[in-house]
C-alpha positions as CSV (number, residue, x, y, z in Angstrom):
1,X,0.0,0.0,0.0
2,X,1.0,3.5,-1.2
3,X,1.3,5.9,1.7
4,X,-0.4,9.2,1.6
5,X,1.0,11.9,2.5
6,X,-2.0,14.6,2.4
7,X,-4.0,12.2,4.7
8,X,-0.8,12.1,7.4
9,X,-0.5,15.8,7.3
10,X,-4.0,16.5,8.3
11,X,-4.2,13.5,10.8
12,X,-1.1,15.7,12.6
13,X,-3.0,18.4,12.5
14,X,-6.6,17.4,14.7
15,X,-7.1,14.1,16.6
16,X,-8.3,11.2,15.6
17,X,-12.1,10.7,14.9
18,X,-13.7,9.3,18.3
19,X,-16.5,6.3,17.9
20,X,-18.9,7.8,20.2
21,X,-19.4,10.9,17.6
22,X,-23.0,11.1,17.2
23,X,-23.1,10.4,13.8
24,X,-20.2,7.7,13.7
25,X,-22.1,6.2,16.6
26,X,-25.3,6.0,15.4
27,X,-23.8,4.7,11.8
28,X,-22.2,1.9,14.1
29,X,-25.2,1.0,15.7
30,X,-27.3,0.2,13.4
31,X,-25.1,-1.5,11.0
32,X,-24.0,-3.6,13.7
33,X,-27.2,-5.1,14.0
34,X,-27.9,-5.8,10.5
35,X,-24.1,-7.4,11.0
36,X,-25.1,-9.5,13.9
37,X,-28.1,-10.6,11.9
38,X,-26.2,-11.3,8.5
39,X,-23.8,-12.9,10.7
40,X,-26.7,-15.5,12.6
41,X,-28.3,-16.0,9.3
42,X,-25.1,-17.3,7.8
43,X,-23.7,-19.1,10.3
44,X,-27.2,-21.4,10.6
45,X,-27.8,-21.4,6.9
46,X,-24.4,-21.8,5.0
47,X,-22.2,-22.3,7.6
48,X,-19.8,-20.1,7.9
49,X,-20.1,-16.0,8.7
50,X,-19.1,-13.2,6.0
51,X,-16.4,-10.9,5.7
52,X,-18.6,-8.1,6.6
53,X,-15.6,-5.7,7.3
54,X,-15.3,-4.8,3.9
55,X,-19.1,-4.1,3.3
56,X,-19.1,-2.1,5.9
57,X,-16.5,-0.2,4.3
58,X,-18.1,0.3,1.5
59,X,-21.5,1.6,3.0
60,X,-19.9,4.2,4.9
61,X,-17.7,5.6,1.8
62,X,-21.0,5.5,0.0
63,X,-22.8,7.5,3.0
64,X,-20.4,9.8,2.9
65,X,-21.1,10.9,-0.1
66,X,-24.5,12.3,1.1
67,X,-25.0,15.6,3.0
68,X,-27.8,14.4,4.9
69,X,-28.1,14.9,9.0
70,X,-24.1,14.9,8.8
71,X,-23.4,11.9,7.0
72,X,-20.5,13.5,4.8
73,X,-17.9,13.3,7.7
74,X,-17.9,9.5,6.7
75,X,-15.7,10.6,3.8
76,X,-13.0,9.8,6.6
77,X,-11.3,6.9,6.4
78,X,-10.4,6.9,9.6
79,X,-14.1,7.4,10.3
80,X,-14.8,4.5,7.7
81,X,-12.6,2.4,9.7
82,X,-14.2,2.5,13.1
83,X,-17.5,1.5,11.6
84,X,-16.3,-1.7,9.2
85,X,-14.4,-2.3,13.4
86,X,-17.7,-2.3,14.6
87,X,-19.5,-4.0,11.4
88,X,-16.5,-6.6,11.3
89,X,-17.3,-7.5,15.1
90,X,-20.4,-7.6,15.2
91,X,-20.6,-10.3,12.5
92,X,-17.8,-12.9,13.7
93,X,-18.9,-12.5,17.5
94,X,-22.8,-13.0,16.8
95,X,-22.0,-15.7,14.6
96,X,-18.7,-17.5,16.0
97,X,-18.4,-16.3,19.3
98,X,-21.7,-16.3,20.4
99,X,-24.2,-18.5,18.9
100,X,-22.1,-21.5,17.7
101,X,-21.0,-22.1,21.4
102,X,-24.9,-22.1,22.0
103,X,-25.8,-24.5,19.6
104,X,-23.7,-27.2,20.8
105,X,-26.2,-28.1,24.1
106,X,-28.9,-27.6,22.1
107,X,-27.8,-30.4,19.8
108,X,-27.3,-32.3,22.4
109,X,-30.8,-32.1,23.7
110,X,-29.7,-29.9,26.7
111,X,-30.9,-26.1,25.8
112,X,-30.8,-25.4,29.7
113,X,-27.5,-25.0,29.6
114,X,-28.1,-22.2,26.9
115,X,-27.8,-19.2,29.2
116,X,-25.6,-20.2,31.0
117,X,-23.2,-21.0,28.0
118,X,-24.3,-17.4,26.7
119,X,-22.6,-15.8,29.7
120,X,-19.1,-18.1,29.2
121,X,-19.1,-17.2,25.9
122,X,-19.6,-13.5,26.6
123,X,-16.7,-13.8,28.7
124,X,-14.9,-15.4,26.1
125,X,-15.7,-12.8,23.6
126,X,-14.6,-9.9,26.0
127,X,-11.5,-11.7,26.8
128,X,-10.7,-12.4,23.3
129,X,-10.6,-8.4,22.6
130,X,-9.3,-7.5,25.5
131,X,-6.2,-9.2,25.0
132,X,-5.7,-8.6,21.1
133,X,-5.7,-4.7,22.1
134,X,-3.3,-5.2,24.8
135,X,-0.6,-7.2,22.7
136,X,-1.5,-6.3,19.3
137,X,1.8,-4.8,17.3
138,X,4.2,-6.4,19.7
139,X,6.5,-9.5,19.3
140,X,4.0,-11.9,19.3
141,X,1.3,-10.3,17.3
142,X,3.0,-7.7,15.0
143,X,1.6,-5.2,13.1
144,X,3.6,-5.5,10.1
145,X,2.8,-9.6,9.7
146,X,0.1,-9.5,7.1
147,X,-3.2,-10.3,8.9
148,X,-4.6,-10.3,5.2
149,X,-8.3,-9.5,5.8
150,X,-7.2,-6.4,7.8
151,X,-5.5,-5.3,4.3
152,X,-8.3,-6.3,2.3
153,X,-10.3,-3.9,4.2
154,X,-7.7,-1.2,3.9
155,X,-7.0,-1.6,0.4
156,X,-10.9,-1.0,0.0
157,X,-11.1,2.0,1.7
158,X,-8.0,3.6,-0.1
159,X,-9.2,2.6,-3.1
160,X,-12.6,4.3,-2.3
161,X,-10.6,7.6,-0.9
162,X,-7.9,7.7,-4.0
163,X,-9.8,6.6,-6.7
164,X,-7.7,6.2,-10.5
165,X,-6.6,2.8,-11.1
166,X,-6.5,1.1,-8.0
167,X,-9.9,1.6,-7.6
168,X,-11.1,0.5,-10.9
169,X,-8.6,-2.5,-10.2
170,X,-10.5,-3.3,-6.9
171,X,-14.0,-2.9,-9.0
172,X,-13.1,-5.4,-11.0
173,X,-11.9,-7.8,-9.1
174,X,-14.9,-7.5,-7.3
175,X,-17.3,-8.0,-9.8
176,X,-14.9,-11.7,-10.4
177,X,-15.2,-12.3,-7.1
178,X,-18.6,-12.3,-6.8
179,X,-19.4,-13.7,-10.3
180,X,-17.0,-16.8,-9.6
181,X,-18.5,-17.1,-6.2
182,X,-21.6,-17.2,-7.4
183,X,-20.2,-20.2,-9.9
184,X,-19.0,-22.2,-6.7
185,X,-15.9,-21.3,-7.2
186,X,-13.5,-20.6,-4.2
187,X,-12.6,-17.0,-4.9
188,X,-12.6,-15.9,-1.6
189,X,-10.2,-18.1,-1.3
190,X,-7.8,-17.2,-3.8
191,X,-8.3,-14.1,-2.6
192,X,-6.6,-14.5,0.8
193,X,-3.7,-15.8,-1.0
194,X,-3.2,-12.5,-2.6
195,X,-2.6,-11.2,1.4
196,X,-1.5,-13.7,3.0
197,X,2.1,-15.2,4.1
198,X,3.3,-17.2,0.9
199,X,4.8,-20.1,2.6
200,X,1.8,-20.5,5.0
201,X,-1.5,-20.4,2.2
202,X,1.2,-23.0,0.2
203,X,0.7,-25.8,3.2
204,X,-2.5,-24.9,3.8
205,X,-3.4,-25.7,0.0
206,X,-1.7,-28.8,-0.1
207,X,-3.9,-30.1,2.7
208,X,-6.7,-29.1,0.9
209,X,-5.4,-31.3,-1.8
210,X,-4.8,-34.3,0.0
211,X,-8.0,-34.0,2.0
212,X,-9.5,-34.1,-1.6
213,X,-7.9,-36.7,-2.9
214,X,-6.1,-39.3,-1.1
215,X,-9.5,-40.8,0.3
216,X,-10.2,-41.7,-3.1
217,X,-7.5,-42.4,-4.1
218,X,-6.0,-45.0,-1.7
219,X,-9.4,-45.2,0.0
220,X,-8.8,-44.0,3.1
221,X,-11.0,-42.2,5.5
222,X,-8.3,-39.8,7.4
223,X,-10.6,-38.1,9.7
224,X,-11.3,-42.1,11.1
225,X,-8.2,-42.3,11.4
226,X,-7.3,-39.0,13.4
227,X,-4.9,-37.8,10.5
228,X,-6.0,-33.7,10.9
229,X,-6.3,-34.4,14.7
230,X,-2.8,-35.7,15.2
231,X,-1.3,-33.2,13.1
232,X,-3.1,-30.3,15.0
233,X,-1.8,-32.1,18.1
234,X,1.8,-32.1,17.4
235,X,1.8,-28.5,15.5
236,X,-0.4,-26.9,18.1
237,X,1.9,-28.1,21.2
238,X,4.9,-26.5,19.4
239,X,3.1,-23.5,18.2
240,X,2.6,-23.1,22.0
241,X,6.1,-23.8,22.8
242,X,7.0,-20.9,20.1
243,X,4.9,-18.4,21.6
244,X,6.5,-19.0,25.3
245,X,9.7,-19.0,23.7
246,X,8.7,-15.2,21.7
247,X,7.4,-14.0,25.1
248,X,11.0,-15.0,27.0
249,X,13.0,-13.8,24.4
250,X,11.2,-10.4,23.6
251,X,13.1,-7.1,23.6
252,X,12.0,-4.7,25.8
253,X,14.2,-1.9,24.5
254,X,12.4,-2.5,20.9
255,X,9.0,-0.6,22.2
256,X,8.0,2.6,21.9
257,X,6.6,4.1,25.0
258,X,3.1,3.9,25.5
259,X,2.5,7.5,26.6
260,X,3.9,11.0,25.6
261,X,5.2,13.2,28.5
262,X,6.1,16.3,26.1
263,X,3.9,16.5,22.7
264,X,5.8,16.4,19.9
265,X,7.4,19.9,18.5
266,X,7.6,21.7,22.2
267,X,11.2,20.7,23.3
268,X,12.2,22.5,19.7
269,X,12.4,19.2,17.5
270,X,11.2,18.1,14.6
271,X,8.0,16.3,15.2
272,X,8.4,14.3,11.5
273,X,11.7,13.7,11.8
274,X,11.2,12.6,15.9
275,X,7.6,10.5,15.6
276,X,7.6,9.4,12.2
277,X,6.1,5.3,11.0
278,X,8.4,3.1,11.2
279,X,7.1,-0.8,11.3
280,X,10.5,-2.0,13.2
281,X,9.4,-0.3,16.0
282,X,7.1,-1.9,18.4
283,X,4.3,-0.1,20.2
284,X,3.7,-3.0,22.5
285,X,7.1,-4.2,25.1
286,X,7.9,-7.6,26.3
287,X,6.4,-6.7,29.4
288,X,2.8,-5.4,28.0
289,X,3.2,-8.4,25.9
290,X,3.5,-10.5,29.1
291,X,1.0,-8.8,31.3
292,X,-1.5,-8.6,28.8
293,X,-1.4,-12.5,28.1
294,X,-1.4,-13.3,32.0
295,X,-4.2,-11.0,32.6
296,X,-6.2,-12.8,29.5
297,X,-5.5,-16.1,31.0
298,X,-6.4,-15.6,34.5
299,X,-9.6,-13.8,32.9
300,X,-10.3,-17.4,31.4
301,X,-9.9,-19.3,34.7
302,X,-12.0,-16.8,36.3
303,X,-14.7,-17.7,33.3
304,X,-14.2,-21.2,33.4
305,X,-15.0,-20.9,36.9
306,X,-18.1,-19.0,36.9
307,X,-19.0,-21.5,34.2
308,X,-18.9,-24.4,36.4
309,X,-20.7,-22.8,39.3
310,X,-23.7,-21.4,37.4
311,X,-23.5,-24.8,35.1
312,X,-24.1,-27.4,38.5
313,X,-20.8,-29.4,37.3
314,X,-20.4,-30.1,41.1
315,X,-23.4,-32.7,40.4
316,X,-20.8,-34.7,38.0
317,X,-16.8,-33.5,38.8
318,X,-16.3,-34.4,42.3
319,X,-13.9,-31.6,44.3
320,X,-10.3,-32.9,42.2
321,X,-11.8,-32.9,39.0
322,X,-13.9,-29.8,39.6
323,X,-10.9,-27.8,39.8
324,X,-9.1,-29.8,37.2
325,X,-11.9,-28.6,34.9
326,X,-11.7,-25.3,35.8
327,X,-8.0,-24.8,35.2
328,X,-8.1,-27.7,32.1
329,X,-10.8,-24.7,30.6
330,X,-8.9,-21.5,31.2
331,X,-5.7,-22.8,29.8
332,X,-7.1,-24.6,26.6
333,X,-9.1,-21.3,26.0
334,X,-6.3,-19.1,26.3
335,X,-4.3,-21.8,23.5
336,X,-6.8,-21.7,22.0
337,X,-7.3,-18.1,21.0
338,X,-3.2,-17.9,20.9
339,X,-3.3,-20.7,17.9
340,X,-6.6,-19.4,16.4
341,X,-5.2,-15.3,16.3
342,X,-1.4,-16.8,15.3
343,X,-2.5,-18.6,12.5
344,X,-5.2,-15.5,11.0
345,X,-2.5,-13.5,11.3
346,X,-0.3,-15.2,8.5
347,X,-3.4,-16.8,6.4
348,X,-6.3,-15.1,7.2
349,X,-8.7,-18.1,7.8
350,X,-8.9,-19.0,12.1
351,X,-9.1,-22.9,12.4
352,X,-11.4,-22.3,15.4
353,X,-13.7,-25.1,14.6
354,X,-10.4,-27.4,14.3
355,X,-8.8,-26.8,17.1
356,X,-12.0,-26.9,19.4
357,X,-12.2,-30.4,17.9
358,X,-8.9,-30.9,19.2
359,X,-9.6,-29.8,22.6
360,X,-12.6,-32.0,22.7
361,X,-10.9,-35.3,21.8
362,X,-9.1,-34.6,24.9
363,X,-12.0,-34.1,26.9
364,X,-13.3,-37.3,25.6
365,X,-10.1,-39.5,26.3
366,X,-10.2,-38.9,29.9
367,X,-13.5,-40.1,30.4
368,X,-15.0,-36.0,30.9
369,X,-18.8,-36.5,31.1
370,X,-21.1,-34.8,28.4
371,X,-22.5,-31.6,30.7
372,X,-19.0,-30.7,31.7
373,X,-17.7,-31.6,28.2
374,X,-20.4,-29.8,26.3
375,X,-19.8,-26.7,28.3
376,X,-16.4,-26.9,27.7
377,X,-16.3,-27.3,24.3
378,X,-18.6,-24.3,24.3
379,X,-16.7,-22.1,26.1
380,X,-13.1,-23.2,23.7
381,X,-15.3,-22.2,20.4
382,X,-16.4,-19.0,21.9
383,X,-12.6,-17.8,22.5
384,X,-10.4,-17.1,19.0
385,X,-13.1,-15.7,16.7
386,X,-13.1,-12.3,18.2
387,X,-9.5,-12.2,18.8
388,X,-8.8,-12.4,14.9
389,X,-11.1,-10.3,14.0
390,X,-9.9,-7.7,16.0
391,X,-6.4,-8.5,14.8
392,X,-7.3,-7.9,10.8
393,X,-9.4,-4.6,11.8
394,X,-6.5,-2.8,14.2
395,X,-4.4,-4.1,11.0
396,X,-6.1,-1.9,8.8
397,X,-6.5,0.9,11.0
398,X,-2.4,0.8,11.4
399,X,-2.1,0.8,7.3
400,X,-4.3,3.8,7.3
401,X,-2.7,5.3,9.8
402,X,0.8,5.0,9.1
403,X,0.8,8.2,6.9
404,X,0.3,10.6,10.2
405,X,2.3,12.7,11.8
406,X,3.1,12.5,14.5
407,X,2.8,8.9,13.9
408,X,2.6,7.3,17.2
409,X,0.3,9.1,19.7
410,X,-2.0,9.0,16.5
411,X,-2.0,5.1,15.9
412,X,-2.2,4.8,19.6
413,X,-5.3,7.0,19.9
414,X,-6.6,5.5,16.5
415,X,-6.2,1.9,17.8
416,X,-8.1,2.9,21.4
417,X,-10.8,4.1,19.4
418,X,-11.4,1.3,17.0
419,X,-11.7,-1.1,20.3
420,X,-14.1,1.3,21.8
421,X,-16.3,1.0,18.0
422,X,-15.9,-2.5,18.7
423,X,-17.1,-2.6,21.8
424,X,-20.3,-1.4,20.5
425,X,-20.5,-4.4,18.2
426,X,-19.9,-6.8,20.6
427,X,-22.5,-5.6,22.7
428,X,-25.1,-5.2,19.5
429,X,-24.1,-8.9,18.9
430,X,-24.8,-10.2,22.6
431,X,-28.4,-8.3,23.0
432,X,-29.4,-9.7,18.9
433,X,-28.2,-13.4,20.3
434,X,-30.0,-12.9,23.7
435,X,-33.4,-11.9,21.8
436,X,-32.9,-14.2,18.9
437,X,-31.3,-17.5,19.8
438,X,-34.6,-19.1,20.1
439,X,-35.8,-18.5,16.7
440,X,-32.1,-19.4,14.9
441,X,-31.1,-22.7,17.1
442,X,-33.2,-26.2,17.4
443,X,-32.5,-29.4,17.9
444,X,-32.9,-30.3,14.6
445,X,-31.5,-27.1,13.2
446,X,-28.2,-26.1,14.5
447,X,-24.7,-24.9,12.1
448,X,-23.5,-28.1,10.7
449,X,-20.3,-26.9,12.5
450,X,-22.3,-27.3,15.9
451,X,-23.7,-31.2,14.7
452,X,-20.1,-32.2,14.5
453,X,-19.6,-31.3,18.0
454,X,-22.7,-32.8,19.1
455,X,-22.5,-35.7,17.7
456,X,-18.7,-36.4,18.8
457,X,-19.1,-35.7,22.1
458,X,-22.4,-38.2,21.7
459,X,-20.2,-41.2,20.0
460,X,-17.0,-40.8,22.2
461,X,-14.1,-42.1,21.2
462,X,-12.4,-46.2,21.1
463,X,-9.8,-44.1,23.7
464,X,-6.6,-46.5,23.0
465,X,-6.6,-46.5,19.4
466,X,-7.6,-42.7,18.9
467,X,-4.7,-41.9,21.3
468,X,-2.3,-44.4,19.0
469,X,-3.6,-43.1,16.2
470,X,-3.3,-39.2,17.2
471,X,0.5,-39.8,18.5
472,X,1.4,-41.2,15.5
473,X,0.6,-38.1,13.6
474,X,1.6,-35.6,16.1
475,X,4.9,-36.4,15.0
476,X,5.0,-34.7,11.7
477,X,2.8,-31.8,12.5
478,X,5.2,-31.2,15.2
479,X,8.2,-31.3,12.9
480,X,6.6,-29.2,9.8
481,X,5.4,-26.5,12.8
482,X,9.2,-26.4,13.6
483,X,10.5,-26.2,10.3
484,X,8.1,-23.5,9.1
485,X,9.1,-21.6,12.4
486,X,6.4,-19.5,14.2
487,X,6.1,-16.4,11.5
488,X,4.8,-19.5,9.1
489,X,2.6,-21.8,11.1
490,X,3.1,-24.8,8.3
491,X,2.1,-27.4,10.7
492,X,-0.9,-25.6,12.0
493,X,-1.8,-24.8,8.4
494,X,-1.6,-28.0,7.0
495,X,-4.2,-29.6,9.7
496,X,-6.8,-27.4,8.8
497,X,-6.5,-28.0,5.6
498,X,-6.6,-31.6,6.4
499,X,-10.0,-30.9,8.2
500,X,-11.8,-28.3,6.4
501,X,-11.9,-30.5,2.6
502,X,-13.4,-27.7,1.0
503,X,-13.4,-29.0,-3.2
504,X,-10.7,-27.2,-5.8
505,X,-9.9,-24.2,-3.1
506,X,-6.3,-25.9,-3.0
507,X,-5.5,-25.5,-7.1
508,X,-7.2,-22.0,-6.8
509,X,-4.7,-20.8,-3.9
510,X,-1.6,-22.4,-5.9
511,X,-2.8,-20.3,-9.0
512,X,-3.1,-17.4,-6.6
513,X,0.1,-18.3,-5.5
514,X,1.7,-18.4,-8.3
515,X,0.3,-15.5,-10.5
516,X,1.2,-12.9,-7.2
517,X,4.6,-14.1,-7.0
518,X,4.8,-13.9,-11.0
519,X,2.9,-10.4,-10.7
520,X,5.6,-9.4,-8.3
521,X,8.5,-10.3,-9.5
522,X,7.8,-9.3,-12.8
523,X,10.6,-6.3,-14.5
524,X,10.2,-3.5,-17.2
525,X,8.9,0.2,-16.4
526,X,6.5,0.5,-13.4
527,X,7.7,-2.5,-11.2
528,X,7.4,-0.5,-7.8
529,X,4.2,0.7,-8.6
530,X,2.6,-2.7,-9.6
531,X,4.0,-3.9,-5.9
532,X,1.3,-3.0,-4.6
533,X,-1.4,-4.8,-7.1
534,X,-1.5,-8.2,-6.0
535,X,-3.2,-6.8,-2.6
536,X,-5.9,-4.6,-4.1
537,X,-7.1,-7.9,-6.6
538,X,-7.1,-10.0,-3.1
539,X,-8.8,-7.3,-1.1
540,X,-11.6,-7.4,-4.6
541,X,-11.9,-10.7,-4.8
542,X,-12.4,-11.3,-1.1
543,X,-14.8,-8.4,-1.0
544,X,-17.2,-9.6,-3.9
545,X,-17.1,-13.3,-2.5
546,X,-18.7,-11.7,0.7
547,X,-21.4,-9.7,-1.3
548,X,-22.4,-12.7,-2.6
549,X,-22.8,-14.3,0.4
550,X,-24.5,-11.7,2.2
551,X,-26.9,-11.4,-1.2
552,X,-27.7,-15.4,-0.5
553,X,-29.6,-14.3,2.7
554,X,-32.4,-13.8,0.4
555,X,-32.8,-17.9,-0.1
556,X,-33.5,-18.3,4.1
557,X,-36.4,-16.2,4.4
């Protein structure tokens, strides 16, 4: 992305745009609820949630264009920003954080344990955010790691702002997107390719492959025989064992402060030359890093344990395995949302659903009764989704950003008040879920996602050949998670794509791939400028695969 300079002048001139404006807030509000609604619709019909960051993008530039009752300060980007926050929020925690976790008692046949669940997963949710603000930009979670919906979103609203060829480029690719969506064709997918790490998407589409394939081929079933789940396994325990080893090692001295004692200009220097973007530079320290993460994880624990009191587990954990529960839940949440936010960050899909499975297997091999298991399972899927999100929206806001001067207390106050915007979508999202749960979840119409959990936890597992079965494979997810080192997250990649099977995405992300690093690479007169290219097609492409899915809502009423 091209930086503007005209854009960081002014932002150096007046503070950033707050989300409790009047008109910004109101614009929040009510798209949030048509994004919490989109988002339930979705989840119960298709499947999966859209990207709604980018729409709500889009409806803001096109608002701004109005002069009506003040709607023409949306011509911000900044402004536009805060609301596709909200929008982007909204939409993932209705649908993922919130009413997934629900569905999995209901499919069980247990829908008393609905509001209870509700409040775990609240907790969940707010934990999830809370932490991604805290630690977001520092050595764990960088800013400058690609977080590719967060540029898609980005690269849509600079596109709206500059116009000329990038925008007719994003147009375009759009129109393709939805067009080939509408085709069944896996252009979303292609489309994160375009954004995402290179190294990571490749794994990721070679899974794909084999999921498609090798059953038929050597007529195998590798989900009977805990393939994926093994992998997971092995690349999730060293994926831990990275992050621990990020948070020991990080430097301190590579921060920035996190306030501003004199502003910039009064001691006599330069305030471009002093404050100006640089993406080596940390915002967050080791020791924010640390904090934040200990403060998320105790959080969790304190969750989990509200979860068992309000949830009567006392009636099936005696006073050992009460507390084993407890702590089992607050630490698999917090890994959970670690893995899930580490592995958006590079590809831009979070393997939420997979590694709840994960969690769950566990659950079942050491003998965890359904209520306690159900509610835990619950409570994992309810943690990650939120934490992503928030990951690919401050991601965007620190691309649109990085024009300002001064630089930092301006992406500092910019990032405070996108989590404040999405505050308000989180909170649209829980009162939509509280009123509407009822008419989106029953027994015998739940997200498929939901049914899978449901119906595991039913079956249970043959405990000594699963475990076999699952150390066999941890071996090699553990070594491919080593060898792609934690700024890749091969071994986590290739699991999911071992578990999610969806048909062809694989060739389309190698075509991606390929035609980006072609693109790229490519000589002759205008190299630099075309740099930037191969993120505006992906930022189109995943834009007009969410249009269409939003415009399928039609077909559930």
């Amino acid at each position: 992305m091209s930086r503007s300079p005209t854009r960081g002048t002014a932002a150096a001139r007046h503070a950033h745009p707050r989300a409790f404006e009047p008109v910004t807030l109101s614009l929040v509000v009510v798209l949030s609820v048509l994004g919490s609604v989109t988002g339930l619709v979705l989840i119960t019909t298709v499947g999966v949630a859209a990207n709604t960051a980018v729409i709500g993008a889009v409806v803001a530039m096109a608002l701004g264009r109005t002069e009506v009752a003040g709607l023409s300060r949306m011509r911000d980007p900044q402004r536009q920003n805060l609301v596709q926050s909200a929008v982007s929020g909204s939409t993932f925690g209705a649908a993922n954080s919130l009413l997934m976790p629900l569905a999995v008692p209901v499919a069980l046949g247990r829908p008393e344990l609905v509001w209870t669940l509700l409040g775990g997963a609240v907790v969940g949710l707010a934990v999830d955010s809370w932490v991604l603000y805290r630690t977001f930009d520092s050595a764990l979670l960088p800013a400058d790691a690609p977080w590719p919906t967060g540029i898609a979103a980005a690269e849509t609203i600079e596109a709206g702002d500059q116009g000329g060829r990038k925008a007719r480029i994003l147009a375009l690719s759009a129109l393709v997107g939805a067009a080939g969506t509408a085709l069944r064709l896996p252009l979303g997918s292609a489309g994160l390719a375009f954004l995402g790490n290179v190294w990571a998407l490749g794994v990721f589409a070679v899974g794909l492959l084999i999921a498609q394939y090798v059953p038929s081929l050597l007529d195998v079933d590798l989900a009977a025989r805990h393939v994926p789940h093994g992998i997971m396994i092995g690349a999730g325990c060293v994926a831990l064992a990275q992050a621990v080893r990020l948070l020991l090692r990080s430097d301190e001295g590579s921060a920035l402060p996190e306030t501003v004692t004199t502003p910039p200009g009064e001691d006599g220097t330069d305030a471009a030359e002093e404050d100006r973007f640089d993406p080596g530079r940390r915002t967050v320290d080791g020791a924010r890093l640390r904090r934040g993460l200990v403060e998320g994880g105790v959080l969790l624990i304190l969750g989990a344990s509200a979860l068992a009191l309000f949830g009567g587990l006392s009636a099936d954990l005696g006073g050992v395995a009460l507390i084993g529960w407890v702590l089992f839940a607050g630490v698999a949440a917090l890994a959970h949302q670690l893995i899930v936010g580490l592995t958006a960050m590079h590809s831009g899909w979070f393997p939420a659903f997979a590694l709840t499975v994960v969690f769950m297997m566990a659950g079942l091999l050491i003998g965890m009764p359904t209520v306690p298991l159900a509610l835990l399972t619950g409570y994992i899927a309810a943690t990650g989704p939120a934490f992503a999100d928030m990951g690919f929206d401050l991601k965007s806001g620190w691309l649109l950003r990085r024009g300002a001067t001064p630089w930092r207390p301006y992406e500092l106050a910019g990032r405070r008040q996108q989590y404040l915007a999405q505050l308000v979508g989180f909170g649209v999202a829980v009162v939509v879920v509280a009123v509407t749960w009822r008419g989106f979840l029953s027994e015998s119409d739940v997200p498929p996602i939901a049914r899978v959990y449901a119906d595991t936890i039913a079956a249970g597992l043959d405990g000594g050949a699963a475990v076999r079965e699952m150390a066999l494979w941890a071996v090699p997810g553990a070594l491919l998670q080593l060898f792609g080192g934690s700024s890749r997250q091969m071994g986590i990649l290739f699991g999911l794509g071992l578990l999610v099977g969806m048909p062809d995405a694989g060739w389309f992300i190698l075509a991606a791939l390929g035609a980006r690093v072609a693109w790229t690479r490519r000589g002759g007169p205008g190299r630099k400028a075309r740099q930037d290219e191969p993120a505006v097609v992906g930022a189109g492409l995943v834009a007009g695969s969410s249009l269409h899915d939003i415009a399928r809502m039609h077909q559930s009423f």
